[in-house]
C-alpha positions as CSV (number, residue, x, y, z in Angstrom):
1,X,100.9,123.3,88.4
2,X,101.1,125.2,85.4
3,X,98.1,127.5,84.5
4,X,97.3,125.9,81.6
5,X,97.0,122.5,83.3
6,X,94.4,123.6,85.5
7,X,92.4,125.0,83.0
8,X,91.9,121.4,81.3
9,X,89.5,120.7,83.9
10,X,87.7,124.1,83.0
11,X,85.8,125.9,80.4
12,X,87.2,129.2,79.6
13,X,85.0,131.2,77.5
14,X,86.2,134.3,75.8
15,X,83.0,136.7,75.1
16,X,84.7,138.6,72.4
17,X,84.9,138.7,68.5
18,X,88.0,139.7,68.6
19,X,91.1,137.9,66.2
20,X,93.8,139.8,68.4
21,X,92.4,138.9,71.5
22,X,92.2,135.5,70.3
23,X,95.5,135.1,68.8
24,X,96.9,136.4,72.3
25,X,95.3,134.4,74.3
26,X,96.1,130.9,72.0
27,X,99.8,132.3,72.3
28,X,99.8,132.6,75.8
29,X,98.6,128.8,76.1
30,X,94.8,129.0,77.5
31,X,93.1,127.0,76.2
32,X,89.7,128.7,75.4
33,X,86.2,128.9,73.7
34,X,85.1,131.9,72.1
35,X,81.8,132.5,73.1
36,X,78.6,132.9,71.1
37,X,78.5,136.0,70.0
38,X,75.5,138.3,71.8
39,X,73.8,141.6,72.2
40,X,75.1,144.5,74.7
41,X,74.3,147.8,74.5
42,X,77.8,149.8,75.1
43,X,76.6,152.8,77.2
44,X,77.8,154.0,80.3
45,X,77.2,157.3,82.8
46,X,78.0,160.8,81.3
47,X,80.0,161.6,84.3
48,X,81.8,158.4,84.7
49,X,85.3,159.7,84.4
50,X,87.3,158.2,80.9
51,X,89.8,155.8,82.7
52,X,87.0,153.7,84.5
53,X,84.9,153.3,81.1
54,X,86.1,150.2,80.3
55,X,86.0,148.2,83.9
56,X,82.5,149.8,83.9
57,X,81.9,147.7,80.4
58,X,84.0,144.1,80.8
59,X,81.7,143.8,83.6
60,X,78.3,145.3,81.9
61,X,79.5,142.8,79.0
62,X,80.1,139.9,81.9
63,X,76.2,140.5,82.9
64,X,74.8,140.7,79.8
65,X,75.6,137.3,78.9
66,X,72.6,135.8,78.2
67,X,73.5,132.1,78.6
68,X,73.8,130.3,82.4
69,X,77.4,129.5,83.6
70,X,77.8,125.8,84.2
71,X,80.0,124.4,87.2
72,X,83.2,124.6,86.0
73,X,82.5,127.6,83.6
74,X,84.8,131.1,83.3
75,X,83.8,133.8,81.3
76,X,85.9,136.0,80.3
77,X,84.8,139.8,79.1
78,X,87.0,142.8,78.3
79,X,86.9,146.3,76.8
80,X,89.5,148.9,75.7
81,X,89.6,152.6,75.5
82,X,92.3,155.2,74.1
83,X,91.6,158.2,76.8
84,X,93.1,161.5,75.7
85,X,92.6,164.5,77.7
86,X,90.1,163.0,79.5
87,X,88.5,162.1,76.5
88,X,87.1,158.4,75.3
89,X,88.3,157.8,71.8
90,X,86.6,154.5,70.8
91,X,86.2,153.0,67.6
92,X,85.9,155.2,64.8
93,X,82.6,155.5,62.7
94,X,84.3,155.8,59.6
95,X,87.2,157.7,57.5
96,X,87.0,161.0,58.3
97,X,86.7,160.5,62.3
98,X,89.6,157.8,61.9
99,X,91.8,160.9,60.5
100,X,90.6,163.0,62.7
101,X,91.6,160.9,66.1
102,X,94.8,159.9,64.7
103,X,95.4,163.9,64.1
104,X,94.6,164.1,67.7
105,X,97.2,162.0,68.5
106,X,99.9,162.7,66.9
107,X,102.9,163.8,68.7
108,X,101.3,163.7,72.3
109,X,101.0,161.0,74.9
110,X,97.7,158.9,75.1
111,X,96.7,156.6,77.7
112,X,95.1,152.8,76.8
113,X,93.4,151.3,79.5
114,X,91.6,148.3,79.3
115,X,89.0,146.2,82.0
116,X,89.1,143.0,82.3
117,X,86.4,141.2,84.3
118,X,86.2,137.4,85.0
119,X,83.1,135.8,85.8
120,X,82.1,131.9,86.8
121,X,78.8,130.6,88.5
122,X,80.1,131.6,92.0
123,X,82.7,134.4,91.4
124,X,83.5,137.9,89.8
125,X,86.7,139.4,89.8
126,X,87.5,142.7,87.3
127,X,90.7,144.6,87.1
128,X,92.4,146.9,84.6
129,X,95.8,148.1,82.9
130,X,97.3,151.3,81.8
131,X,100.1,151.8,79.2
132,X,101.1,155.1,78.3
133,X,102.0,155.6,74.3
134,X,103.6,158.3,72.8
135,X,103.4,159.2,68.8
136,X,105.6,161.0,66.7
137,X,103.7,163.7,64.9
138,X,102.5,162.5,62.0
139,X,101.9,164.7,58.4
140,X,98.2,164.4,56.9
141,X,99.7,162.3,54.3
142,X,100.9,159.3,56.6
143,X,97.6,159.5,58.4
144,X,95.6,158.9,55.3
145,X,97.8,156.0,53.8
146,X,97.7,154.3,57.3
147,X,93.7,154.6,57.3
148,X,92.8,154.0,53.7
149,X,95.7,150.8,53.8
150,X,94.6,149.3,57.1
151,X,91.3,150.5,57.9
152,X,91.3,150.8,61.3
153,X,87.7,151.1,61.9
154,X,87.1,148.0,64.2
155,X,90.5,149.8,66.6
156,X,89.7,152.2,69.9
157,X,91.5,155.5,68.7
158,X,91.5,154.4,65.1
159,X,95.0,152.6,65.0
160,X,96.6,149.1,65.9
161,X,99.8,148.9,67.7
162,X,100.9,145.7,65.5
163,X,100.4,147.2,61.9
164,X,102.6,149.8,60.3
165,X,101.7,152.7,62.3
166,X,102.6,150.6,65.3
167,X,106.3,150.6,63.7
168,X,106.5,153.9,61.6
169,X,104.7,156.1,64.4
170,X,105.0,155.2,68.0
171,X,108.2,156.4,69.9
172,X,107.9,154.6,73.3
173,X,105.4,153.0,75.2
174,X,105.4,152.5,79.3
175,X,103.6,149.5,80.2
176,X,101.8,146.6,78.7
177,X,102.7,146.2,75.2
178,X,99.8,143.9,74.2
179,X,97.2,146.1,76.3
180,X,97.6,148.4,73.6
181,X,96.8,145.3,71.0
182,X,93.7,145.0,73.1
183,X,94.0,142.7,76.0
184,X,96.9,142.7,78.9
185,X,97.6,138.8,78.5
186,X,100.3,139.0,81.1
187,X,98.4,140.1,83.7
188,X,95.5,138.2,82.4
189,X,97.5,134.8,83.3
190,X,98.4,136.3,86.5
191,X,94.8,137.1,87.7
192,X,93.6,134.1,85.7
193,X,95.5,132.0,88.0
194,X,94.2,133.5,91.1
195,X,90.6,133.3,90.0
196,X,91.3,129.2,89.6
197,X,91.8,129.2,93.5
198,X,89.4,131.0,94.9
């Protein structure tokens, strides 16, 4: 049976505000709810190493969701971090850090990793991905038409794979294409279907 048919006798709630992860998961065919949207405090342990930052969160997200699941229920919660040299570049807090990352990222390799955790009344299963991305280098005056054009404010590392940078900028990439948009669909459906039968 196809994934999508056994979800009809589900409720798959997505707990995130986000249109791309929204638009991915309608093109992949689940059927979903986006969920309410709620208050979680985004912090994690100083010496919890960049990589794992975003597991830690899908599933501090997947906890702090503040309404019962009902039988039948599966929430769905995610996060996603650019790590560079070790480093956690999240969203930025405004133009001048937005340059600034994208500066930092410019003709090197970066790592996106995102966690994904899946939650229903009886279960919880969490897993990640990791594609590699390597930019061109990029002069100051690309970097500031990309940021004062798209406004990439609400992005982890301060860019978005789909707009023009996504085209103009970024060489190669080695893994998940659409982890770097912000949610690793393919394996999503994979684990997604695994969760239905435990």
């Amino acid at each position: 049976m196809l994934l999508h048919d056994k979800l009809r006798s589900r409720r798959l709630l997505l707990a995130s505000q986000s249109p791309r992860r929204r638009e991915l998961m309608t093109a992949c065919g689940l059927p979903h709810e986006v969920a309410p949207k709620y208050d979680c405090e985004e912090r994690y342990p100083a010496d919890l190493a960049a990589e794992e930052v975003p597991l830690y969160l899908s599933q501090l997200k997947s906890r702090a969701y503040p309404a019962p699941l009902a039988p039948g229920d599966i929430l769905l919660t995610a996060d996603t971090v650019v790590v560079l040299d070790g480093c956690v570049l999240g969203k930025p807090h405004g133009h001048d850090e937005a340059v600034g990352m994208l500066r930092s990222l410019a003709g090197r390799r970066h790592t996106v990793v995102s966690g994904v955790t899946l939650r229903s009344p009886a279960h919880m299963h969490s897993f990640e991905a990791r594609t590699s991305v390597w930019f061109r280098r990029l002069s100051d005056e690309e970097i500031t038409y990309y940021v004062d054009t798209f406004r990439p404010y609400d992005k982890a590392g301060s860019y978005g794979i789909q707009e023009w940078i996504g085209y103009a900028a970024i060489e190669r990439i080695e893994g998940s294409f659409y982890n770097v948009m912000g949610l690793p669909i393919q394996k999503v459906y994979i684990e997604l279907d695994k969760f239905l039968d435990l």
